[in-house]
C-alpha positions in Angstrom: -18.3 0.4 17.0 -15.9 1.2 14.3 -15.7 4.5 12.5 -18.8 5.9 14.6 -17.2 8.6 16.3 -15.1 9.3 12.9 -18.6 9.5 10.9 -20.9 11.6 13.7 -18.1 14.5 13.4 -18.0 14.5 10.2 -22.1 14.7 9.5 -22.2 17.3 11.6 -19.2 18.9 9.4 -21.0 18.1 6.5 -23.9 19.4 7.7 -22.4 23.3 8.5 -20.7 23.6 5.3 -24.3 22.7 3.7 -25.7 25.4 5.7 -23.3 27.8 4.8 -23.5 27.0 1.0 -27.2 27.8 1.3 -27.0 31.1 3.3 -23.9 32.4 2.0 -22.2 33.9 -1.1 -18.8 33.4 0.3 -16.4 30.4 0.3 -18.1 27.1 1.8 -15.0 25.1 3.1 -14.0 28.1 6.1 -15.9 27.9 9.5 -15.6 31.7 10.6 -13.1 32.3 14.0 -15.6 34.8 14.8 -18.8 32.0 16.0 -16.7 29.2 15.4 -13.5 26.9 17.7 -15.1 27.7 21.1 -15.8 24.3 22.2 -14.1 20.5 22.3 -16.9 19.6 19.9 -16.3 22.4 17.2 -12.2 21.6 17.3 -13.2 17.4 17.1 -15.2 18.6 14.1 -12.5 20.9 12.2 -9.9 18.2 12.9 -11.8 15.6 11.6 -13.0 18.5 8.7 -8.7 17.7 7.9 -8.6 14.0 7.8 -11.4 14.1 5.6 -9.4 15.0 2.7 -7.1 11.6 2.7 -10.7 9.9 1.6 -11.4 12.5 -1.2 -11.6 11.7 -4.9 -8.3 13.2 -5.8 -6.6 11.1 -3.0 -7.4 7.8 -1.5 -11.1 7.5 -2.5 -10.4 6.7 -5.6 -7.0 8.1 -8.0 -4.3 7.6 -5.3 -5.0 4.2 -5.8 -3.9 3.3 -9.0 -2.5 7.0 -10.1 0.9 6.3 -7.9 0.5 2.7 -8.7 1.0 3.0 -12.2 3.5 5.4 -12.2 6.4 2.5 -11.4 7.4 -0.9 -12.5 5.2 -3.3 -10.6 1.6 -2.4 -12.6 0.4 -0.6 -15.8 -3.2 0.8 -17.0 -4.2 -2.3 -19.1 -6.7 0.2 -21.1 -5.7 1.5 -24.7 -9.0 4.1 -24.1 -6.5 6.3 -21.5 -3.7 6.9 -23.8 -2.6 9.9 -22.0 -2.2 10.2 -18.0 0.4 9.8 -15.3 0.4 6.2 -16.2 1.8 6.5 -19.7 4.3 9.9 -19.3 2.3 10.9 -22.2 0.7 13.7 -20.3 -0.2 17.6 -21.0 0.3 19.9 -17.9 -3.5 20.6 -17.6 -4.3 16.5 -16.9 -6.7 15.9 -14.9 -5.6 13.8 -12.5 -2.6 15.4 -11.3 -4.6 18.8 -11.2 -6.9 17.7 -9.1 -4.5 15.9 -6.9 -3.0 19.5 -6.4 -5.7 21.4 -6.0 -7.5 18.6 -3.1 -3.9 18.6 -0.9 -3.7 22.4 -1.2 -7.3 22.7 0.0 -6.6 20.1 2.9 -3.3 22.2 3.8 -5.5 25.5 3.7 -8.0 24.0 6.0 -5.5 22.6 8.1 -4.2 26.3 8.5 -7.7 27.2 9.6 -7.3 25.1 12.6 -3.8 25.8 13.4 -4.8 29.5 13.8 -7.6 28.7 16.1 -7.0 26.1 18.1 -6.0 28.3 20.5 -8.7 30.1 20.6 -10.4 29.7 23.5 -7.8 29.1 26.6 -10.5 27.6 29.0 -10.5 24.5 26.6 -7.9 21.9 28.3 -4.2 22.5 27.1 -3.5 18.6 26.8 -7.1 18.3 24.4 -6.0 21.2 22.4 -2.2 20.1 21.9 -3.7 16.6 20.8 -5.4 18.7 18.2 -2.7 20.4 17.6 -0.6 17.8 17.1 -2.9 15.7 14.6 -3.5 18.6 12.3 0.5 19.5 12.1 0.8 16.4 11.2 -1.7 15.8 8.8 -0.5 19.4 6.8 3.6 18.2 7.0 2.1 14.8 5.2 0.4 16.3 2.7 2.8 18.9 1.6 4.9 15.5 1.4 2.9 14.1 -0.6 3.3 17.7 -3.0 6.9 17.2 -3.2 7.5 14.1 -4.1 5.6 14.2 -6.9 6.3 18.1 -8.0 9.3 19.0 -6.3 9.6 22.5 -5.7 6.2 23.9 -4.6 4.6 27.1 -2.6 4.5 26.8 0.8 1.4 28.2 2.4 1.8 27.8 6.4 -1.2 30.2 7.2 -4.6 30.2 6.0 -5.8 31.9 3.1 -9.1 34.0 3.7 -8.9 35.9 0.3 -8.8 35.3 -3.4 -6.5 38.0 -3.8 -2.8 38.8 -3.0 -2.1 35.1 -2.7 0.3 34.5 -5.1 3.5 33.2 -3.7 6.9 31.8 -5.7 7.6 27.8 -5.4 9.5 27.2 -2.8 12.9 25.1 -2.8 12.6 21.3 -1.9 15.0 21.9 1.1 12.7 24.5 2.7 9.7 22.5 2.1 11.1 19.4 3.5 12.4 21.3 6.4 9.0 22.7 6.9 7.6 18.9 6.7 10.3 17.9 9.8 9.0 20.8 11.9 5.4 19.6 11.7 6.3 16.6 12.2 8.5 16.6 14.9 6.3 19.1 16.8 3.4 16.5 16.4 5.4 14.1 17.8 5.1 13.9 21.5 1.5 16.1 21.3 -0.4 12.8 19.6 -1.5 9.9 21.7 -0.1 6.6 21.6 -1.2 4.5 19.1 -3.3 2.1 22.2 -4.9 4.9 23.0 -6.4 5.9 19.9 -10.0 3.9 18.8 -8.3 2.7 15.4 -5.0 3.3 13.3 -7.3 5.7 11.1 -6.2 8.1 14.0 -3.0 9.1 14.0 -0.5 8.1 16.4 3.0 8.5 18.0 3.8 5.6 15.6 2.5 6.8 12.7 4.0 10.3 13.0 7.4 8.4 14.0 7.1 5.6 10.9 6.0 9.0 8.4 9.4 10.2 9.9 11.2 7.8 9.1 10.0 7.8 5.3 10.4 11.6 5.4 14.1 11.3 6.5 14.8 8.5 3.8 13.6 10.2 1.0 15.9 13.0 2.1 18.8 11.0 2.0 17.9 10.2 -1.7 17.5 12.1 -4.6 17.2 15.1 -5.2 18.8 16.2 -1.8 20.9 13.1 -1.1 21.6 14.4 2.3 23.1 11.3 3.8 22.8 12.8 7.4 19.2 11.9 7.3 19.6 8.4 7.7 20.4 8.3 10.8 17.2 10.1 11.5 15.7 7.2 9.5 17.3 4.6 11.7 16.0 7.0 15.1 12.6 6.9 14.0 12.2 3.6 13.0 14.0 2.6 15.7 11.4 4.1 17.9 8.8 2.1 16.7 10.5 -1.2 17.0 11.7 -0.7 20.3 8.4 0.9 22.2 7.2 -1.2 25.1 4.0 0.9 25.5 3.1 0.6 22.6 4.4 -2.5 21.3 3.9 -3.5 17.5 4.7 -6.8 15.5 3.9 -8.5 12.1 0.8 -10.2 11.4 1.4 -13.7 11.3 -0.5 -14.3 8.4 0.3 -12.0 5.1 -3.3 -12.5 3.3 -4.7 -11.4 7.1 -3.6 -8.4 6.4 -5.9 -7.2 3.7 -8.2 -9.6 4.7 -8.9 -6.9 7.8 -8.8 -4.1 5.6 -11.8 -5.4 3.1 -13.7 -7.0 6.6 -13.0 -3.6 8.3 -11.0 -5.0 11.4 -8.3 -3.3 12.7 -4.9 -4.3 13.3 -3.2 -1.4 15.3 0.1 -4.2 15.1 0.6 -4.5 11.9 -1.3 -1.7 10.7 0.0 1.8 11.7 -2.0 4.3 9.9 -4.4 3.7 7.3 -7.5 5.8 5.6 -10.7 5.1 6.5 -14.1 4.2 4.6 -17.2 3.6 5.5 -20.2 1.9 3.1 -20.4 1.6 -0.7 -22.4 4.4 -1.3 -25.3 2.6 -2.1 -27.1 1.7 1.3 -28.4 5.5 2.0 -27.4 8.2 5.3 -23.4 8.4 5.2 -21.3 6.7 3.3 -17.6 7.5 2.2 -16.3 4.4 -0.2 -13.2 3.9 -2.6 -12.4 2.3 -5.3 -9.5 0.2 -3.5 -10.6 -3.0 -4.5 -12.5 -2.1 -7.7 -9.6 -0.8 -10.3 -6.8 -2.9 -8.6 -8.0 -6.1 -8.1 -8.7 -9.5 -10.5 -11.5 -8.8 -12.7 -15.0 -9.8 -11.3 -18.6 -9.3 -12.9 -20.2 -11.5 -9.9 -22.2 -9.0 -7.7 -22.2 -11.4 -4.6 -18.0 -11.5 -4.5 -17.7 -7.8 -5.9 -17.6 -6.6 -8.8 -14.2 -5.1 -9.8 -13.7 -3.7 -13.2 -9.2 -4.0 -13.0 -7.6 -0.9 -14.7 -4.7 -2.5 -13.6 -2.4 -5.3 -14.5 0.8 -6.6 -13.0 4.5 -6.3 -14.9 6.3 -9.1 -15.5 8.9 -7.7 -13.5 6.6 -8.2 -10.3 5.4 -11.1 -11.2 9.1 -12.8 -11.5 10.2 -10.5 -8.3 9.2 -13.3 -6.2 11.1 -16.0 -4.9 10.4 -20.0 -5.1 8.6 -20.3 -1.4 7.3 -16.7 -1.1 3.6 -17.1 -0.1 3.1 -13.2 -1.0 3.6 -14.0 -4.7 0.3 -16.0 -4.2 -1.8 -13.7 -2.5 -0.4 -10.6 -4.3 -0.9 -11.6 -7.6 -4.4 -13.6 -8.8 -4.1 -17.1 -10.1 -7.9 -17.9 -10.4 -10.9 -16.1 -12.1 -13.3 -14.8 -10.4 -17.0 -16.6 -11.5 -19.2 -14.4 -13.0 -21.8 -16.8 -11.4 -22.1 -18.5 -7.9 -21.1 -18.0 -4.1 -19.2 -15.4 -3.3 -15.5 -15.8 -4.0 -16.1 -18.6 -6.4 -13.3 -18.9 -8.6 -11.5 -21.0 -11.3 -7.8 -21.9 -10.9 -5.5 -20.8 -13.2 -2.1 -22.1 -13.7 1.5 -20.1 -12.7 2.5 -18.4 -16.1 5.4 -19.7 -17.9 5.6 -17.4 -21.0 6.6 -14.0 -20.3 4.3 -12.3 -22.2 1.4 -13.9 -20.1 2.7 -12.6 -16.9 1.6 -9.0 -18.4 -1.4 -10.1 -18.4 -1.8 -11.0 -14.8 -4.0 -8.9 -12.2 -3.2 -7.7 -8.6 -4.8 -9.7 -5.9 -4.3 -8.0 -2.3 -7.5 -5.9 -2.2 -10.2 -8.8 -2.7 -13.8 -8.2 -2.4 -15.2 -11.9 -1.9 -14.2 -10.3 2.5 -16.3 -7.6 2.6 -18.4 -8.0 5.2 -20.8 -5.2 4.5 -23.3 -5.6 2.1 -24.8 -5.4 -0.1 -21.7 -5.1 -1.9 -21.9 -2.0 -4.5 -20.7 -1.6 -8.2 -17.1 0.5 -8.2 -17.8 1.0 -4.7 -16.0 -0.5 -1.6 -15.5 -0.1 1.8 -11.8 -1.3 2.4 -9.1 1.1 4.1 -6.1 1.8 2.7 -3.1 1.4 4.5 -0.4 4.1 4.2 2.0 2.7 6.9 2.7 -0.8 7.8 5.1 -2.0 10.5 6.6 -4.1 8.0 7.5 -1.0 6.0 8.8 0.1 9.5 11.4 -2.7 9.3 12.2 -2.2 6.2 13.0 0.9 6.5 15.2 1.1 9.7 17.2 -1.8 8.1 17.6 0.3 4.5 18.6 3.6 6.7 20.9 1.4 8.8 22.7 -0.2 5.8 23.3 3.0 4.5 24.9 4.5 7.5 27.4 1.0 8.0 29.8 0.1 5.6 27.7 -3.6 5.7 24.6 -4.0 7.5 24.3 -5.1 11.0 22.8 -7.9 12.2 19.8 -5.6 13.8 19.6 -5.2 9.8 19.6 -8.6 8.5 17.1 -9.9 11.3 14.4 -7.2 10.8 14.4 -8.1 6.6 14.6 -11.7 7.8 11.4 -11.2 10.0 9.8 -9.7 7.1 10.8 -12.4 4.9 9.7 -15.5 6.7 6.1 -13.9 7.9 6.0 -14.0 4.2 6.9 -17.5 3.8 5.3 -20.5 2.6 5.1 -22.5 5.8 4.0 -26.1 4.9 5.7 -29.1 2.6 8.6 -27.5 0.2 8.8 -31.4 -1.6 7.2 -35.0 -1.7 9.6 -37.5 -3.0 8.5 -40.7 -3.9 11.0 -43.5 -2.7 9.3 -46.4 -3.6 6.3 -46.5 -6.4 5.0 -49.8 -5.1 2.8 -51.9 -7.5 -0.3 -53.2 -8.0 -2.1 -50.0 -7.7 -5.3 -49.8 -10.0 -6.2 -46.3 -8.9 -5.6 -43.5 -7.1 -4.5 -44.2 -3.5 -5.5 -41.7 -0.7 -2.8 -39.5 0.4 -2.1 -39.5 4.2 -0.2 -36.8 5.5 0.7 -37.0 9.2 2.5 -35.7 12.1 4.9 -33.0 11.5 3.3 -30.8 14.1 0.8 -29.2 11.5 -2.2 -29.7 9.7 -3.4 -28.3 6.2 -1.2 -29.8 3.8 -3.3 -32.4 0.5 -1.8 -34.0 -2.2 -3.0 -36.5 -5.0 -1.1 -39.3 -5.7 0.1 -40.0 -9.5 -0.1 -43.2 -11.1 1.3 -45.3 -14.1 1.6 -48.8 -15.2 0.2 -50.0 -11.7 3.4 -47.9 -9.8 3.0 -44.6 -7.9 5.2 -42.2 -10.1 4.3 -38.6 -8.1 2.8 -37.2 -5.2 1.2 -33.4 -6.1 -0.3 -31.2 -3.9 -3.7 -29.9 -4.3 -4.1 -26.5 -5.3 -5.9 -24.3 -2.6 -9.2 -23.2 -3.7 -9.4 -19.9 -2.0 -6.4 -18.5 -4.0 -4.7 -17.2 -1.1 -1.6 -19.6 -1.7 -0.9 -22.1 -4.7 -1.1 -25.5 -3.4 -2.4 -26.9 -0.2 0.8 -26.8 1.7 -0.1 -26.8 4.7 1.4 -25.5 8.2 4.2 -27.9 9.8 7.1 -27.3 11.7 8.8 -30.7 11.1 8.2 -32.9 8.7 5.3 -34.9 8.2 4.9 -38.0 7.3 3.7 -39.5 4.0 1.1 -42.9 3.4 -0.7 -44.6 1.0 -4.3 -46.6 1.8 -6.8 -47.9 -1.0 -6.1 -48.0 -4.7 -5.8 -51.6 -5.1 -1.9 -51.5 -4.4 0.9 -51.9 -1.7 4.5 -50.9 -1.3 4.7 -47.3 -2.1 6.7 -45.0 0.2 7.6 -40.8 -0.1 9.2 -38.6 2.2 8.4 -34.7 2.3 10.4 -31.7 3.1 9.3 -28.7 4.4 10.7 -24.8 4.3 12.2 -23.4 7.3 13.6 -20.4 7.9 16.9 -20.7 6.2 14.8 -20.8 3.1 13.6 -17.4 3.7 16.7 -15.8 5.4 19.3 -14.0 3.1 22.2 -15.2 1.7 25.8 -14.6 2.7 26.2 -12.6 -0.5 23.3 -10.0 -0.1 24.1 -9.5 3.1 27.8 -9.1 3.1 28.1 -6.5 0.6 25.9 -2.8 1.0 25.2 -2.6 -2.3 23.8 -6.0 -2.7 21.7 -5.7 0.8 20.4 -2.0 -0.8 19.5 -4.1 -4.2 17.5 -7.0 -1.9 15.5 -4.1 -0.4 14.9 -2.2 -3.4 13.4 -5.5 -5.0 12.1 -6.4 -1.0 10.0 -3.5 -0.7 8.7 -4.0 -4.1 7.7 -7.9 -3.1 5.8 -6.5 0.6 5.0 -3.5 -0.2 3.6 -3.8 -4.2 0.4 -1.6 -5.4 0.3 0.7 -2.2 0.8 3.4 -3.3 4.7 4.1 -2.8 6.9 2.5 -5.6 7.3 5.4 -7.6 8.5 7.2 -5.1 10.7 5.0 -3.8 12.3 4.8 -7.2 12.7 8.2 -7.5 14.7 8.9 -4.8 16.6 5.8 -4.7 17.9 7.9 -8.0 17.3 4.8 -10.8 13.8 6.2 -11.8 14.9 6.2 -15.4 17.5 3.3 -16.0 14.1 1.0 -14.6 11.8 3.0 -16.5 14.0 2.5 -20.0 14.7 -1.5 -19.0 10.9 -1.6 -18.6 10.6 -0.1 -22.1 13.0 -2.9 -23.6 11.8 -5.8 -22.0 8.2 -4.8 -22.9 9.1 -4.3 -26.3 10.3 -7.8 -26.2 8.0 -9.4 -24.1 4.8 -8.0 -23.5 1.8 -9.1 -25.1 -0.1 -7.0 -27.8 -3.8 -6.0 -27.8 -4.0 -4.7 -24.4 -2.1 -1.3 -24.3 1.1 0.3 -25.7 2.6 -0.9 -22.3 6.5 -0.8 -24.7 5.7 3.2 -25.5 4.5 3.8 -22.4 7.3 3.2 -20.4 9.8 4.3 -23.3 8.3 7.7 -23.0 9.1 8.6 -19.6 12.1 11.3 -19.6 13.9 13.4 -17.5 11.7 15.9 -16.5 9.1 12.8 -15.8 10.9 12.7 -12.5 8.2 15.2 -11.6 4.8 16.0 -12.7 3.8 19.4 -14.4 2.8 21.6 -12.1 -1.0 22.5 -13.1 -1.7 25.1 -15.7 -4.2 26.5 -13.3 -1.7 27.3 -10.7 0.3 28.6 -13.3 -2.5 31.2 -14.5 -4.0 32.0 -11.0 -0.4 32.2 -9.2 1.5 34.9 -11.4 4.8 33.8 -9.0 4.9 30.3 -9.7 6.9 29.1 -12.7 6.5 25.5 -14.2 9.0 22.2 -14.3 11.2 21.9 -16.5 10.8 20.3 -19.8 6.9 21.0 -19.1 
C-alpha cells in the first residue's frame, strides 16, 4: 500500500512532538537521548522525523516548486502583485521565501544531527539496521547542506546537534569545505543504503539515488565557483554506476507523459524515477494528509474542480517554448496547448493552436504536472497529492554524458548514445508527413482517411478538399493534449486510402520519424563545445520546471550573459500586461549569483557576515 509505512512513522512522530509541546517549555522538534533511540521503532521514527522536511512548506510542499523555477530562463511569476521575490532579483535580504528556505534546511540538518549522535545508542539493535539508518540520514544532511550552497554559497557548517540557544554562533564556512563535507556524507552513505529494489518506493533513498546525487554533487564542482575539473571524472564514476548496475537495473520510461502521469496517479516507477518526495492527500479528506502545491502554481490554469483546480503563478519563456525541436513530443506534453474547461468531465479541454508570435509564447503555461490524473479524490483547491521528482535516470544520462565530454577532447560514443537514448524516448514516434500524390476528382466531400499497416496504430487525419480534388491530408489534433496531432505509433510506414466522398483517384504517401531524426548531428557531436551547448539547451528540454535550471546555469558559469539576453529579448518581445518580465530579468546582477543570506542569521549569528553586494 503506498506511503503507509511512510505515513504510520510519521503520526506517531507527529504525535510525540505534540506531546511534548503540551508538557513542555522547552524546544519541541528534539526527542531527548535520555528516554528516547532505544528501539528499531524509535530510530524508523527519527529517520523518517528527517525526510519529513523535503515535504515542508519552505521546500517541496509548496516554494521549491516554483521558487527555483523562476529563478532561470525556462519560466517567470506571471503576477505583477509579487513585485519583489527570488523571481524578479528585486529582493531585500529579509524576503521571505529565501528565509524560510534557510531556516527549514538548517532545522532538517539539526535534526539530522540528533540522529547521527544516537543511532548508536543502543548496541543490542542490529549493526546492518542501524548503518541503514545511518546511511539515510548522512545522506539526507549532505543533500540538504547542498541545497544551502548552491543557492548561498558560503554557509556555517553545523555537523553536531545543537541542544542550546546559546554559544552557537559559528563563521560561514568556505564552499570548498562545505562541499567536501557534502562528499563525506555522501560517500559514507553509499554502500550503508539498500538497493534501490529493495526499498518499498523511490521516496526512500537508495544506492542509486545517493550515487545519481553524486554525480550532480561532483558536476557542480567542476563548475563555477570551484571549477575543479578533477570532479568530473567522479561525475562520469557515479553515473556510471548507475547505468551499469545489473542488480539494480534502471532504464527510461518509454513513454515521456507516463512519467508525470505516475507522479499525479501516485505509481511508482523505481526505473525511471530514482528519488522523488512524497505526498499523501490534499489536505481536505481529514486524519493525515501531507499535499503540495506541485500541480497547482505550475500547471495550465484550471477553475474546473473535477480536473483540478490550478491557479498558474507560472508561465513559460519564450526561450523554452522555441528550445524544442520539430518532432520533439516533450514540447507537447511540457508545455499546454489547450485550456482547461471550467465546466465538464475531468480533463476537458479546448485546443489551442502552436504560437507563432513571439510575444504569445510568453504567455504560454507549463504542462508536466496535470491534475485531470489524480486518482485520489476528491480533488482539493491548491492542494495536490503528486510527488516530486528530484532525480530521474534520464538526468543520470545526461549527466554521465556532460561529465564525460568534459573529461575527452570530443565526446565518446558512450556519450552520444546515452543523449541519443534520451532524445528518441522523447520523440514523436508516429507519421512525420502525408503527401498527397494524386488529388483525384470528383470528390463532393470529405473522404474518410484510411491509414494502414506500418506496424502501428494511432495515427487520424482529415482529408482537405477543393474544387472536387483532394488538396491536403491533416492530421487530427489529439484531444488529451499530451501530443499535437494524432500521430500515431509506426515503425514503418503506413499506408494511406481514400473511401466515400463522392470521388475516386486520390493517392498520398506518409513518412514517419525514426531515430536519425532524433539522434545528433555530426556538428554537435564532433566539436566539445557544441556537444556542452546541446546539453545545456538538452537538460533544459527534459529536465524543464524541476526544480534545477538555475542551478545548472550557475555553475555552468553563464548565469548572467542568459540572464541579460533574457532581459533584451523580453524587452523586445514579451507581451505587456502580465508582469515586468523585461525588468525582471534585467535586474539580476552579480551578486544575484547567490541569495542574501537571511537578516535573521545575520542578527542571531554574530560570526556570520553577509554576500556581497547584499
Amino acid at each position: 500500500m503506498k506511503k503507509i509505512y511512510y505515513i504510520l512513522s510519521l503520526l506517531i512522530l507527529m504525535s510525540l512532538n505534540s506531546c511534548k509541546k503540551f508538557l513542555t517549555t522547552g524546544p519541541t522538534d528534539y526527542l531527548s537521548p535520555t528516554n528516547y533511540y532505544d528501539t528499531k521503532e524509535q530510530l524508523t521514527i527519527a529517520k523518517t522525523g528527517v525526510y519529513n522536511y523535503l515535504g515542508t512548506f519552505a521546500l517541496w510542499r509548496s516554494s521549491a516548486n516554483y521558487l527555483l523555477g523562476f529563478n532561470g530562463d525556462e519560466a517567470y511569476m506571471n503576477r505583477f502583485s509579487l513585485n519583489a521575490g527570488p523571481w524578479n532579483y528585486n529582493m531585500p535580504t529579509d524576503e521571505t521565501y529565501t528565509k524560510n528556505y534557510w531556516g527549514e534546511l538548517y532545522s532538517a540538518i539539526n535534526r539530522a544531527n540528533v540522529v547521527l549522535e544516537n543511532v548508536d545508542k543502543n548496541p543490542s539493535i542490529p549493526l546492518e539496521f542501524r548503518d541503514q539508518i545511518r546511511g539515510e540520514v548522512l545522506f539526507l544532511r549532505g543533500f540538504f547542506y547542498f541545497m544551502l550552497v548552491q543557492y548561498f554559497g558560503d554557509v556555517p557548517l553545523r555537523i553536531t546537534a545543537t541542544a542550546s540557544v546559546k554559544g552557537n554562533d559559528l563563521a560561514r564556512s568556505p564552499v570548498k569545505e562545505v562541499y567536501d563535507q557534502i562528499l563525506s556524507d555522501m560517500t559514507t552513505a553509499e554502500p550503508l543504503v539498500a538497493n534501490i529494489t529493495d526499498v518499498v518506493s523511490p521516496g526512500v533513498i537508495s544506492k542509486s539515488a545517493v550515487r545519481g546525487l553524486l554525480a550532480r554533487v561532483c558536476l557542480t564542482m567542476g563548475g563555477y565557483p570551484l571549477n575543479d575539473i578533477s570532479k568530473f571524472a567522479e561525475a562520469k564514476k557515479w553515473a556510471q554506476k548507475i547505468m551499469s548496475n545489473t542488480d539494480a537495473p534502471h532504464s527510461l520510461n518509454p513513454s515521456f507523459s507516463d512519467i508525470f502521469i505516475n507522479y499525479a496517479a501516485d505509481l511508482y516507477d523505481k526505473k525511471e524515477s530514482i528519488w522523488e518526495v512524497e505526498f499523501w492527500g490534499n489536505n481536505s479528506v481529514g486524519g493525515y494528509d501531507e499535499g503540495t502545491n506541485n500541480g497547482v502554481i505550475n500547471g495550465v490554469a484550471c477553475g474546473n474542480a473535477l480536473t483540478g483546480k490550478c491557479t498558474n503563478y507560472m508561465s513559460i519563456t519564450a526561450k523554452y517554448y522555441n528550445i524544442f525541436e520539430v518532432g520533439d513530443a516533450r514540447k507537447w506534453w511540457s508545455i499546454g496547448h489547450y485550456t482547461n474547461n471550467t465546466t465538464g468531465p475531468s480533463g476537458s479541454k479546448t485546443l489551442t493552436d502552436e504560437r507563432v508570435a513571439e510575444n504569445q509564447k510568453w504567455l504560454a503555461f507549463p504542462a508536466k504536472w496535470r491534475r485531470e490524473y489524480e486518482t485520489y479524490l476528491p480533488k482539493a483547491d491548491g492542494v495536490t497529492p503528486q510527488n516530486v521528482p528530484l532525480l530521474r535516470y534520464a538526468d543520470v544520462m545526461l549527466m554521465f554524458a556532460e561529465a564525460d565530454n568534459e573529461i575527452n577532447g570530443t565526446p565518446s560514443s558512450d556519450a552520444i548514445e546515452a543523449v541519443n537514448q534520451v532524445r528518441w524516448r522523447g520523440w514523436t514516434k508516429g507519421i512525420k508527413t502525408i503527401k498527397v500524390d494524386n488529388g483525384g476528382s470528383g470528390y463532393t466531400s470529405e473522404p474518410t482517411v484510411v491509414i494502414s499497416n506500418g506496424n502501428g496504430t494511432g495515427a487520424q487525419a482529415t482529408a482537405i478538399i477543393t474544387g472536387g480534388v483532394i488538396t491536403d491530408v491533416i492530421l487530427k489534433r489529439d484531444p488529451s493534449g499530451k501530443l499535437y496531432y494524432l500521430t500515431g505509433n509506426y515503425t514503418s510506414a503506413p499506408t494511406i486510402t481514400f473511401t466515400g466522398g463522392g470521388g475516386t483517384g486520390a493517392t498520398a504517401t506518409a513518412t514517419v520519424y525514426t531515430k536519425n531524426d532524433s539522434d545528433l548531428s555530426g556538428t554537435i557531436t564532433g566539436s566539445k563545445e557544441n556537444f556542452r551547448k546541446m546539453i545545456q539547451d538538452e537538460r533544459m528540454r527534459e529536465l524543464g520546471m524541476e526544480s534545477l535550471r538555475k542551478a545548472d546555469l550557475t555553475r555552468w558559469n553563464i548565469f548572467l550573459p542568459v540572464m541579460q539576453a533574457m532581459a533584451v529579448t523580453a524587452t523586445q518581445d514579451a507581451p505587456t500586461g502580465v508582469a515586468n518580465i523585461s525588468a525582471w530579468y534585467g535586474n539580476a546582477k552579480e551578486k544575484n549569483l547567490v541569495w542574501p543570506i537571511p537578516v535573521i542569521e545575520i542578527s542571531n549569528n554574530k560570526k556570520a557576515i553577509q554576500n556581497l553586494g547584499w
